[in-house]
C-alpha positions in Angstrom: 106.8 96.7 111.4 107.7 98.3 114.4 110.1 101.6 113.2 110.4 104.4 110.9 113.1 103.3 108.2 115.6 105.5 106.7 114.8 104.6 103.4 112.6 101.3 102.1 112.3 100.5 98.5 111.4 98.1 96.5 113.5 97.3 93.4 112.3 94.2 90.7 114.3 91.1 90.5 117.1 91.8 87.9 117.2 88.0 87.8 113.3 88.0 86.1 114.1 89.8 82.9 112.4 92.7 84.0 112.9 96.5 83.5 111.1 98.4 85.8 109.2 101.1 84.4 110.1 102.8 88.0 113.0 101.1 90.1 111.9 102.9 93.1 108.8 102.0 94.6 107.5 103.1 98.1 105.0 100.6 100.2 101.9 102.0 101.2 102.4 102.6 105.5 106.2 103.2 104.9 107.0 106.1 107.1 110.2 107.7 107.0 111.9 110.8 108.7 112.0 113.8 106.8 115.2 116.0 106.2 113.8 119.9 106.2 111.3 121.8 109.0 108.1 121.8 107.4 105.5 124.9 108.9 101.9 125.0 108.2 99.8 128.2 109.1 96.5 129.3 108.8 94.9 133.0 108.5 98.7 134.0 109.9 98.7 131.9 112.5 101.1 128.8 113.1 99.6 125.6 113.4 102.1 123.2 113.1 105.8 123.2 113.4 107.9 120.2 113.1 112.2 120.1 112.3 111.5 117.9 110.6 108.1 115.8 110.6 107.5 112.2 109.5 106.4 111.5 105.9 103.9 108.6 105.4 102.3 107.2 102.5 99.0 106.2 103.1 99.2 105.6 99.4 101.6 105.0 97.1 101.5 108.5 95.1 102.8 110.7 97.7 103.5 111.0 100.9 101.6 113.2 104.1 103.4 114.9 107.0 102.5 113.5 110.1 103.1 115.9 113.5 103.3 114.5 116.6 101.1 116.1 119.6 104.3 118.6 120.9 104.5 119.7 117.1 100.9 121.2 117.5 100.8 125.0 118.0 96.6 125.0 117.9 94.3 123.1 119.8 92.8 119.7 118.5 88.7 119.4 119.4 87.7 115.7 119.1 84.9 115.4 116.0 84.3 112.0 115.1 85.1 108.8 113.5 86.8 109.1 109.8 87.3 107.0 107.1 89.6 104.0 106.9 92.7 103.6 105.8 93.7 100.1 104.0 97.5 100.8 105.1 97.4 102.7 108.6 93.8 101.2 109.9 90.9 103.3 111.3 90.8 106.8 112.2 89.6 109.8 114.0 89.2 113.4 112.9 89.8 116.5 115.0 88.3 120.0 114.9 91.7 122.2 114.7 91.5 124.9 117.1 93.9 128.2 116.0 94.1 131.1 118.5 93.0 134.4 116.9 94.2 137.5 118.8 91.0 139.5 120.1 88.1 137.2 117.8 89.2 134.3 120.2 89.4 131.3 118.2 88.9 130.1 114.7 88.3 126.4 114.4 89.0 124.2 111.4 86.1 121.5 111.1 87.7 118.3 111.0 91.1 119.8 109.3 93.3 116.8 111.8 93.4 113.5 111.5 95.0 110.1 113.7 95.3 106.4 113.1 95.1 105.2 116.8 95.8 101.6 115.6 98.3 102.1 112.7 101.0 99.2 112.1 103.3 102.0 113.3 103.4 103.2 116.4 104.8 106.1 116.3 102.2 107.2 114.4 99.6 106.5 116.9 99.0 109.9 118.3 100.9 111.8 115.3 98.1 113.8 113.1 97.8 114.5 109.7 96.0 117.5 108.5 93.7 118.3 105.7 96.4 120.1 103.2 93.4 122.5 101.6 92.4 123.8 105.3 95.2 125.3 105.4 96.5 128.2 103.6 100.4 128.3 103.6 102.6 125.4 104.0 106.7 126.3 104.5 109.6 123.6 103.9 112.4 125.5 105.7 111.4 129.1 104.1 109.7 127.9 100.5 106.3 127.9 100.2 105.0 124.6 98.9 101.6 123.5 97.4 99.1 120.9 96.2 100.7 117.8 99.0 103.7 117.1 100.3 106.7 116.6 98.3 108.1 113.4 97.6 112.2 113.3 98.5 112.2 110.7 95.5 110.3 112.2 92.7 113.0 114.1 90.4 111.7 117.0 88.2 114.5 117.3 85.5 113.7 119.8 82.3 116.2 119.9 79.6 116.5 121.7 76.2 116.1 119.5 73.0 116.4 120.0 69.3 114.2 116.5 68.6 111.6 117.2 66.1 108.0 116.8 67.5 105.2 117.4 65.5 101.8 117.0 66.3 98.6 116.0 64.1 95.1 115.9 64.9 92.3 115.3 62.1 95.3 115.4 59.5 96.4 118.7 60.3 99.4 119.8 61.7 98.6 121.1 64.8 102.1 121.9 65.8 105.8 121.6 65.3 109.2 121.9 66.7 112.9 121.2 66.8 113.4 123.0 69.9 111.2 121.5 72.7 112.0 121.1 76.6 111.8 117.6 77.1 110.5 117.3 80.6 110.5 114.0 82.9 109.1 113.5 86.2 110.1 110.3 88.0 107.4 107.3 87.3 106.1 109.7 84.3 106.4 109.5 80.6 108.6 112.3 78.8 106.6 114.9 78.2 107.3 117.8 75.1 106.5 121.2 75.9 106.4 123.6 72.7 106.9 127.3 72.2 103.3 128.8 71.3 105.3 130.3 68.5 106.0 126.6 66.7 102.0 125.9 67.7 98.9 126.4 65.6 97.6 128.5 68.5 94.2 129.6 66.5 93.4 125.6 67.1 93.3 125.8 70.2 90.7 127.1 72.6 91.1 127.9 76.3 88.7 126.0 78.6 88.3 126.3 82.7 90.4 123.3 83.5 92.7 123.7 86.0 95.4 121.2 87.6 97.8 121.0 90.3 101.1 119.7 90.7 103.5 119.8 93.6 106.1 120.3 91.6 105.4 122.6 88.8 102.6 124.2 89.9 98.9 125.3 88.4 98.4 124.2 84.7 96.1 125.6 82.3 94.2 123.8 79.0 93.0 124.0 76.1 90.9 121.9 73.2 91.9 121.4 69.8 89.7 122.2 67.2 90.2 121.0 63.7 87.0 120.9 61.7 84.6 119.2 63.1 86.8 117.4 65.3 86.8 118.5 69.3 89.4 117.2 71.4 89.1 118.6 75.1 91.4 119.0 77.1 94.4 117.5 75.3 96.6 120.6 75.8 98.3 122.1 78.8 100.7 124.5 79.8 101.9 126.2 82.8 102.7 130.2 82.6 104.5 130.7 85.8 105.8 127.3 87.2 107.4 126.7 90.0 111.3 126.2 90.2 111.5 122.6 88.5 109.6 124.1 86.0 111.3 127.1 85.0 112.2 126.0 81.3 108.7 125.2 80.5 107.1 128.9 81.4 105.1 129.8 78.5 105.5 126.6 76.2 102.6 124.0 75.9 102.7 120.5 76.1 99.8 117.8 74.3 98.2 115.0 76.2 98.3 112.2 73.5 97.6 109.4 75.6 94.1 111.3 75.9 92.8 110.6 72.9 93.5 108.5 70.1 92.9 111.5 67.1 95.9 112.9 68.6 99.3 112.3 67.7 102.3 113.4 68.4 105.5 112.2 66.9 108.9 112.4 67.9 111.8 112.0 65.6 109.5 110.3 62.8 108.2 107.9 65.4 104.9 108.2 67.1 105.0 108.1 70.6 102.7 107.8 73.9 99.7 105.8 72.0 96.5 105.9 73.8 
């Protein structure tokens, strides 16, 4: 394939008697245009600066912006041969070089990356760079984190009065009729709880952390009912992001963890490990 498409997906065969658990599936190598100026600086300085740049999924989770050279607004030191892709080929890394007032120069070890023989070429001498080398990434003025966003994940949070309840070792660990029922495209429901409808003095924090895109840094916790330790099964973001305004404050329980965990919606058990 020889051009970035407008939009490529891959839908099932209504004709098989299928339902696709997602409808929408991107191709790892699919490159598309994006639709918003993406920015990404480091220590102050402006590194890149595209209106807007190519997305590319190297994967099929998310996509990574791709600049091409004029995008640039640092210098790029060649540093070696880097790993290889399975959908854009091999590749080489760069030193990033950013200009730093009277220190000079501050270079970024291997922070740039290009697939000189990708399927794509326009993506020949386009770069990627290394996402945690840098410390603020702008789409238009928003500040976004974790990886690029994906123009066809939808992050959709909605009040509920379904009744969840949630067991562990026989006890009830927690339960609600007011929930916020969140969905994330190509993701299960998930029920996030008031602390107030949750046995809170069953759960202990532990120094797991997560990221998401989307709704941002995530906290956990481990159940503890007698004897019974189950890590990890509990999460909860305190200040989301936008998508995940509703959700503030509330916790949500991992079922498909662990099996002593259960969580029932509506008299039905649901997410089964």
């Amino acid at each position: 394939m020889s051009d970035i498409v407008q939009r490529e997906t891959v839908r099932r065969d209504a004709a098989r008697g299928e339902i696709a658990p997602r409808a929408v599936a991107i191709q790892p190598g699919t490159a598309e245009l994006g639709s918003v100026r993406v920015r990404a600086y480091s220590g102050g300085m402006l590194v890149a600066d595209a209106d807007p740049p190519l997305l590319v999924w190297e994967h099929r989770f998310y996509p990574q912006y791709f600049f091409a050279p004029a995008e640039l607004r640092a210098g790029l030191r060649p540093a070696g041969p880097g790993r290889r892709s399975r959908s854009l080929g091999p590749s080489e890394l760069f030193d990033v070089v950013v200009p730093d007032g009277a220190a000079g120069e501050r270079v970024l070890p291997g922070a740039a990356q290009r697939y000189p023989q990708a399927p794509l070429a326009a993506l020949r001498d386009a770069v990627t760079l290394d996402w945690s080398a840098l410390d603020t990434w702008l789409a238009e003025e928003e500040v976004i984190h974790t990886h690029a966003r994906d123009p066809y994940v939808r992050v959709d949070a909605m009040p509920s009065n379904r009744h969840v309840r949630v067991v562990a070792g026989g006890e009830v660990v927690a339960e609600s009729r007011r929930p916020v029922v969140l969905v994330q495209s190509g993701q299960p429901p998930r029920y996030y709880l008031p602390q107030v409808d949750v046995r809170m003095d069953l759960l202990t924090p532990t120094d797991t952390v997560s990221y998401c895109a989307y709704k941002g840094t995530a906290a956990y916790w481990t159940v503890r009912v007698g004897d019974l330790r189950l890590r990890d099964v509990v999460w909860g973001y305190d200040t989301p992001l936008r998508e995940g305004l509703r959700i503030a404050g509330m916790v949500c329980f991992w079922q498909e963890k662990n099996p002593d965990l259960e969580v029932w919606v509506d008299g039905e058990r649901v997410g089964r490990s």
